[in-house]
C-alpha positions as CSV (number, residue, x, y, z in Angstrom):
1,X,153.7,93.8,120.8
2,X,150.9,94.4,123.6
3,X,152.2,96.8,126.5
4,X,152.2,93.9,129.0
5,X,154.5,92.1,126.7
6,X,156.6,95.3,127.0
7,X,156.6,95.6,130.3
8,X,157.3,91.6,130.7
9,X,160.5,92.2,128.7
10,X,161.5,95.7,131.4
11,X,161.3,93.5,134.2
12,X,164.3,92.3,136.3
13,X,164.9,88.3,135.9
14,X,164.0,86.6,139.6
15,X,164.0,83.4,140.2
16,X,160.6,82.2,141.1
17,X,159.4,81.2,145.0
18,X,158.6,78.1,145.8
19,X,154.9,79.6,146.8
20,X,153.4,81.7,149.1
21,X,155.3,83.9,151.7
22,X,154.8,82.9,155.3
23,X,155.7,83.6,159.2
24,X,156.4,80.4,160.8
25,X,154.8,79.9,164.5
26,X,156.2,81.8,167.4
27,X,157.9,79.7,169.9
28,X,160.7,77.9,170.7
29,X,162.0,75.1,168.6
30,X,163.8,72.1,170.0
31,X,165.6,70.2,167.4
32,X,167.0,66.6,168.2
33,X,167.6,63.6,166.2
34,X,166.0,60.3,165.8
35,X,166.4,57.3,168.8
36,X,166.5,54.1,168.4
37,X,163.4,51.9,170.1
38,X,166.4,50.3,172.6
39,X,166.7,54.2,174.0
40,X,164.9,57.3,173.7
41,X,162.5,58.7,171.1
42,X,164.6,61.6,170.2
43,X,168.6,62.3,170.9
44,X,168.7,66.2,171.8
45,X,170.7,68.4,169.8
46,X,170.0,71.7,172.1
47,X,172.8,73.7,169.6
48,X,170.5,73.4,167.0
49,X,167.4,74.9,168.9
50,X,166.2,78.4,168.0
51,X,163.3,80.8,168.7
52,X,160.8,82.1,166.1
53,X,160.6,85.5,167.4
54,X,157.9,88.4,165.6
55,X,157.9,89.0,162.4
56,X,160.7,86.6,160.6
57,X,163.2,87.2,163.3
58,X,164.6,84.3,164.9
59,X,167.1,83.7,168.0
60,X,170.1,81.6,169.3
61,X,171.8,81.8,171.9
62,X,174.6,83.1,170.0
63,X,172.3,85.8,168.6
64,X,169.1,86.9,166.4
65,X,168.8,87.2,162.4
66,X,165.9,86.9,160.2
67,X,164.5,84.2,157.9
68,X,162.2,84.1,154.4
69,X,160.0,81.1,154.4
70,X,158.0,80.3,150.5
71,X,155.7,77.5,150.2
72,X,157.2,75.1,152.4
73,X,160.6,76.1,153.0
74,X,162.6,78.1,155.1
75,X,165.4,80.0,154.6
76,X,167.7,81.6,157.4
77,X,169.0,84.4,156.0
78,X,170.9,86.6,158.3
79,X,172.3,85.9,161.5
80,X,173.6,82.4,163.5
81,X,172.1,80.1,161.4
82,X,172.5,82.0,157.9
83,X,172.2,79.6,155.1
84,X,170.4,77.1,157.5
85,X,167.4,75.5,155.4
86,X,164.3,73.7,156.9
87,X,161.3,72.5,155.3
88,X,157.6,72.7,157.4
89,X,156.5,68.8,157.6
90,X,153.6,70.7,159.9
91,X,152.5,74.0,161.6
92,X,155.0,72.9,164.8
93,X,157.4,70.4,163.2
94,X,160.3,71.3,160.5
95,X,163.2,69.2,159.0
96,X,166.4,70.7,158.4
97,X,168.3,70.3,154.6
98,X,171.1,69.7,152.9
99,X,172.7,72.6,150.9
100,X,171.1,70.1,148.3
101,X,167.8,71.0,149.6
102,X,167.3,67.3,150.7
103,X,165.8,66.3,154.2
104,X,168.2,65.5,157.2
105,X,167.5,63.6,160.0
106,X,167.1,66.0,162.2
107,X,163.7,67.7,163.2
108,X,163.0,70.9,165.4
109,X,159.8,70.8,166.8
110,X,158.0,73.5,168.9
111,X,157.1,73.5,172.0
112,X,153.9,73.3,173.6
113,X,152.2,72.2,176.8
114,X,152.4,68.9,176.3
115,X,156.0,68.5,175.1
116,X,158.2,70.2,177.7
117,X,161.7,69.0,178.1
Protein backbone atom coordinates (compact mmCIF):
# COMPACT_ATOMS: atom_id res chain seq x y z
CA UNK A 1 0.00 0.00 0.00
CA UNK A 2 1.43 3.52 -1.24
CA UNK A 3 1.97 6.01 1.81
CA UNK A 4 -0.84 8.29 0.59
CA UNK A 5 -3.10 5.31 0.74
CA UNK A 6 -1.80 5.19 4.40
CA UNK A 7 -2.32 8.33 5.25
CA UNK A 8 -5.94 8.27 3.44
CA UNK A 9 -6.93 5.50 5.83
CA UNK A 10 -5.35 7.93 9.26
CA UNK A 11 -7.50 10.63 8.32
CA UNK A 12 -10.61 11.67 10.26
CA UNK A 13 -14.03 10.92 8.27
CA UNK A 14 -15.61 14.69 7.20
CA UNK A 15 -18.29 15.11 5.33
CA UNK A 16 -17.45 16.92 2.22
CA UNK A 17 -18.31 20.94 1.51
CA UNK A 18 -20.56 21.82 -0.85
CA UNK A 19 -17.37 23.87 -2.52
CA UNK A 20 -15.35 26.59 -1.97
CA UNK A 21 -15.28 28.67 1.44
CA UNK A 22 -16.51 32.16 1.07
CA UNK A 23 -17.38 35.68 3.03
CA UNK A 24 -20.64 36.91 1.94
CA UNK A 25 -20.83 40.86 1.11
CA UNK A 26 -20.77 43.33 3.90
CA UNK A 27 -23.96 45.14 4.46
CA UNK A 28 -27.18 45.02 5.66
CA UNK A 29 -29.64 42.46 4.54
CA UNK A 30 -33.34 43.16 4.34
CA UNK A 31 -35.29 40.14 4.01
CA UNK A 32 -39.19 40.34 3.02
CA UNK A 33 -41.47 38.05 1.27
CA UNK A 34 -43.01 38.06 -2.04
CA UNK A 35 -46.25 40.60 -3.00
CA UNK A 36 -48.74 40.08 -5.01
CA UNK A 37 -49.08 42.55 -8.36
CA UNK A 38 -52.57 43.98 -6.57
CA UNK A 39 -50.00 45.37 -3.68
CA UNK A 40 -46.43 45.75 -3.16
CA UNK A 41 -43.43 43.99 -4.67
CA UNK A 42 -42.12 42.70 -1.47
CA UNK A 43 -44.03 42.19 2.17
CA UNK A 44 -41.17 43.27 4.79
CA UNK A 45 -40.19 40.82 7.29
CA UNK A 46 -37.67 43.41 9.27
CA UNK A 47 -37.21 40.32 12.11
CA UNK A 48 -35.57 38.45 9.63
CA UNK A 49 -32.98 41.20 8.62
CA UNK A 50 -29.32 40.91 9.64
CA UNK A 51 -25.94 42.49 9.02
CA UNK A 52 -22.85 40.74 7.40
CA UNK A 53 -20.34 42.23 9.57
CA UNK A 54 -16.16 41.35 8.96
CA UNK A 55 -15.04 38.34 8.64
CA UNK A 56 -18.13 35.75 9.02
CA UNK A 57 -19.70 37.61 11.77
CA UNK A 58 -23.11 38.59 11.45
CA UNK A 59 -25.69 40.78 13.56
CA UNK A 60 -29.36 41.16 14.85
CA UNK A 61 -30.67 43.09 16.76
CA UNK A 62 -30.95 40.54 19.35
CA UNK A 63 -27.11 40.00 18.93
CA UNK A 64 -24.00 38.91 16.75
CA UNK A 65 -22.74 35.13 15.86
CA UNK A 66 -20.88 33.82 13.02
CA UNK A 67 -21.67 31.90 9.89
CA UNK A 68 -19.68 29.23 7.34
CA UNK A 69 -20.72 29.76 3.78
CA UNK A 70 -19.38 26.54 1.01
CA UNK A 71 -20.28 26.83 -2.52
CA UNK A 72 -23.48 28.39 -2.46
CA UNK A 73 -24.71 28.02 0.91
CA UNK A 74 -24.77 29.58 4.14
CA UNK A 75 -24.85 28.39 7.27
CA UNK A 76 -25.39 30.40 10.58
CA UNK A 77 -23.68 28.83 13.03
CA UNK A 78 -23.63 30.61 16.30
CA UNK A 79 -25.61 33.25 17.56
CA UNK A 80 -29.47 34.59 16.82
CA UNK A 81 -29.99 32.91 13.81
CA UNK A 82 -28.06 29.57 14.65
CA UNK A 83 -29.17 26.87 12.28
CA UNK A 84 -30.60 29.53 9.86
CA UNK A 85 -29.62 28.31 6.22
CA UNK A 86 -29.63 30.56 3.03
CA UNK A 87 -28.50 29.89 -0.34
CA UNK A 88 -26.64 32.97 -2.58
CA UNK A 89 -29.16 33.27 -5.75
CA UNK A 90 -26.40 36.45 -6.35
CA UNK A 91 -23.54 38.52 -4.78
CA UNK A 92 -26.56 40.77 -2.98
CA UNK A 93 -29.56 38.46 -2.95
CA UNK A 94 -29.97 35.09 -0.71
CA UNK A 95 -32.97 32.73 -0.14
CA UNK A 96 -33.57 31.31 3.13
CA UNK A 97 -34.07 27.05 3.57
CA UNK A 98 -35.88 24.67 4.94
CA UNK A 99 -34.04 22.41 7.60
CA UNK A 100 -34.59 20.22 4.30
CA UNK A 101 -32.24 22.44 2.54
CA UNK A 102 -35.10 23.48 0.10
CA UNK A 103 -35.72 27.23 -0.87
CA UNK A 104 -38.38 29.42 1.09
CA UNK A 105 -40.09 32.19 -0.03
CA UNK A 106 -38.44 34.48 1.54
CA UNK A 107 -35.28 36.50 0.18
CA UNK A 108 -32.89 39.00 2.07
CA UNK A 109 -31.39 41.27 -0.17
CA UNK A 110 -28.59 43.86 0.53
CA UNK A 111 -28.80 47.09 0.53
CA UNK A 112 -27.45 49.56 -1.79
CA UNK A 113 -28.00 53.03 -3.04
CA UNK A 114 -30.64 52.34 -5.06
CA UNK A 115 -32.76 50.15 -2.78
CA UNK A 116 -33.25 52.04 0.47
CA UNK A 117 -36.29 51.37 2.42
Amino acid sequence: MGLAAIAGLAAPAFAEPNGPAFTVRRGEYVCEMPGTALTVAGLRRPEEDFTIRQGSIYSTSEGRGSYLATGDEIHMTTGPKRGERFRRVSENFLRKLTSEGKETDLRCIRRVANNRY
